[in-house]
N, C-alpha and C positions, 0 to 999 in steps of 0.2 A: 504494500500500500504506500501512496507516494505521500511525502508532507503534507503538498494542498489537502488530500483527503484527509491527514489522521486530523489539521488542523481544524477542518471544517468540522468533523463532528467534536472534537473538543471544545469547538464555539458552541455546536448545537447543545452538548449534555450540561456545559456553564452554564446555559441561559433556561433548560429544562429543568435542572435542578433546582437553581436559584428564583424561577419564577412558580413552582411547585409550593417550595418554603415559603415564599410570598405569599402566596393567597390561602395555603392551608393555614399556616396562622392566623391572616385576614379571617377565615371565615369562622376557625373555633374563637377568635373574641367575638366577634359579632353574635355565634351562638351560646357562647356561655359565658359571658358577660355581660352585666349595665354598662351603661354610657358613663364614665366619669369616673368606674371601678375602680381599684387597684387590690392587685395581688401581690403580697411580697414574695420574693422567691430569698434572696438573701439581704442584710442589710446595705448591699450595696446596689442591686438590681432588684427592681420592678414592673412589674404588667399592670400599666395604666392604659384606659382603653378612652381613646379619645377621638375625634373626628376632628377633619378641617379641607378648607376648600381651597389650600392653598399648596403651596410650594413642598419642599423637602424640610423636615423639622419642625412641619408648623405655620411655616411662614407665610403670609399673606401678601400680598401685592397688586395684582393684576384683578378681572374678569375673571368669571371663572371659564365661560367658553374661549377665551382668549388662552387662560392658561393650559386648558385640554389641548386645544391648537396647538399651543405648542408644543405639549411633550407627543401628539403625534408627528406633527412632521419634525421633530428633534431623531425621532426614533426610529423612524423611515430614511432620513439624511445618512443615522451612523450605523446602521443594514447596510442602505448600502455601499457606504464606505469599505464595511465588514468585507461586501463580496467583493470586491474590486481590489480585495488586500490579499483575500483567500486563491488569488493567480499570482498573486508574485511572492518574492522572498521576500517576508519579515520576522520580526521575531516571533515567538510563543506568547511572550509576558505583554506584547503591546497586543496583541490579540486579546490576551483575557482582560486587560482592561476596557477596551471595546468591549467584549459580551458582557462585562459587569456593569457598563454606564447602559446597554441597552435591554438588558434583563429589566434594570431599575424603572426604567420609563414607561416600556411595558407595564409589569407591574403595579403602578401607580393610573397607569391609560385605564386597566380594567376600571380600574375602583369607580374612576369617574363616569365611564363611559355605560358600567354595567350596575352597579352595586343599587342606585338610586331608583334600576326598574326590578332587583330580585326581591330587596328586603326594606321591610316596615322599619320604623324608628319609632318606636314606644319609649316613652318616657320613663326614667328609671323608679323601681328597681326592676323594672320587664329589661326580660333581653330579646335582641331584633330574633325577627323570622323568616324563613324562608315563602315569599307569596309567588303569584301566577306572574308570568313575565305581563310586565308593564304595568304593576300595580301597587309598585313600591312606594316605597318615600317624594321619588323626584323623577327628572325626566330624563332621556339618552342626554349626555355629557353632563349630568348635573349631580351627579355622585359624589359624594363625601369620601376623603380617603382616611382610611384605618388607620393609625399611628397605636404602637403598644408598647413597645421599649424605652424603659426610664432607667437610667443609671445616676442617683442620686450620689454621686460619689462624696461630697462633703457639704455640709451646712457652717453655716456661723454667721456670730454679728457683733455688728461693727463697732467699735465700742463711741459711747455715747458722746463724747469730748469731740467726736469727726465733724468737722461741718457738714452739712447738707445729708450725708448718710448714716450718723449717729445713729445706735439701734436700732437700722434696719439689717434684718436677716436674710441673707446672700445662700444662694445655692449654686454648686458647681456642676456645671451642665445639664442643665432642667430642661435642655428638648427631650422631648418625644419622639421618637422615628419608627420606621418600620422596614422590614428587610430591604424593600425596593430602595430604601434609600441610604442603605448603608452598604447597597451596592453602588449605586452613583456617586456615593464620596469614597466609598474606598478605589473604584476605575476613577476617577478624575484625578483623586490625589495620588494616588500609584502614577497616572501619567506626567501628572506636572512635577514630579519629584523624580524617577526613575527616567522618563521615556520625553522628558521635554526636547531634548536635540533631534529625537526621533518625529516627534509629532511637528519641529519647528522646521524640520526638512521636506515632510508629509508638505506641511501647507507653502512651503516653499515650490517645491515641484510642480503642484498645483496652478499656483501663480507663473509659474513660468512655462507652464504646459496652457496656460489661458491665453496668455501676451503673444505665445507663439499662434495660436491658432487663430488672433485676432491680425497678428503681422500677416499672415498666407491670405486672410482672406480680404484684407487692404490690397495683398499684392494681385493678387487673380482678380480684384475689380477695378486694377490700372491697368491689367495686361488688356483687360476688353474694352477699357474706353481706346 
């Protein structure tokens, strides 16, 4: 079996695996748990189960059909980058960081795309359910996405003498995320840390695979005036 192959299904079982764990998580919170739960598992990790319409961690910014938009075509762009990688020689590791930024978005597109016509949203302490397609919560692209992983790694406060933040109490890293999205930071930050000369070559070649084909075709339309 040649590279391209073994590399191609090693792209496919990253992004099988990873988007598997995704949504099976995704869906035992949503069926055994309330909205706003928490589970402790150790003092330093928790299953908090919370919804949001935004970004990676929480975050909010955009539209919400705006931001579905875009993790579709973000996700369709780096497919298929994917393929057009999986013909030539590159490495292994800049590979899986590709299927791990594209597993994530995936992952994240369902929620939106699908979650809002499977299942109810009953106020707690009910946990959602599975209903007839389209008769969920919301509508195609208006899904709420799942976030469940809390690592509470430390608390404290600030002692009261501080200006402006005197006794108020700090927590160290108080996002919430969920597997899709600790794929897209671990493939993003694995690439800008490991593989940035590689990717800053990627979009170099690009560019000069543009200019050229923008030169030929300046030049074939002075040959025929």
């Amino acid at each position: 079996m040649s590279k391209h192959s073994l590399q191609a299904i090693s792209v496919a079982l990253v992004f099988a695996v990873g988007l598997t764990l995704d949504q099976w998580s995704k869906f035992w919170v949503k069926t055994h748990m309330a909205l706003h739960e928490v589970i402790e598992v150790t003092p330093w990790f928790e299953l908090s189960f919370v919804e949001n319409n935004g970004m990676a961690f929480g975050m909010e910014f955009f539209d919400k059909y705006f931001l579905t938009a875009f993790r579709l075509v973000a996700a369709v762009a780096v497919l298929w980058y994917i393929v057009r990688l999986l013909r030539r020689d590159v490495s292994w590791g800049y590979l899986l960081c590709l299927s791990l930024i594209l597993t994530g978005a995936v992952g994240n597109i369902i929620d939106c795309v699908f979650y809002g016509l499977i299942f109810d949203s009953p106020a707690p302490p009910y946990v959602a359910q599975l209903v007839p397609f389209g008769q969920g919560y919301g509508t195609v692209l208006r899904g709420r996405v799942v976030d469940m992983l809390h690592f509470p790694l430390a608390d404290w406060t600030w002692p009261e003498w501080m200006p402006f933040i005197g006794g108020r109490m700090e927590h160290f890293f108080s996002y919430i995320f969920n597997v899709a999205d600790a794929c897209i930071t671990t493939g993003a930050l694995s690439l800008a840390v490991f593989y940035r000369h590689t990717l800053a070559r990627e979009l170099g070649e690009d560019e000069h695979k543009q200019c050229e084909d923008e030169g030929e075709e300046e030049l074939s339309m002075h040959n025929e005036e």
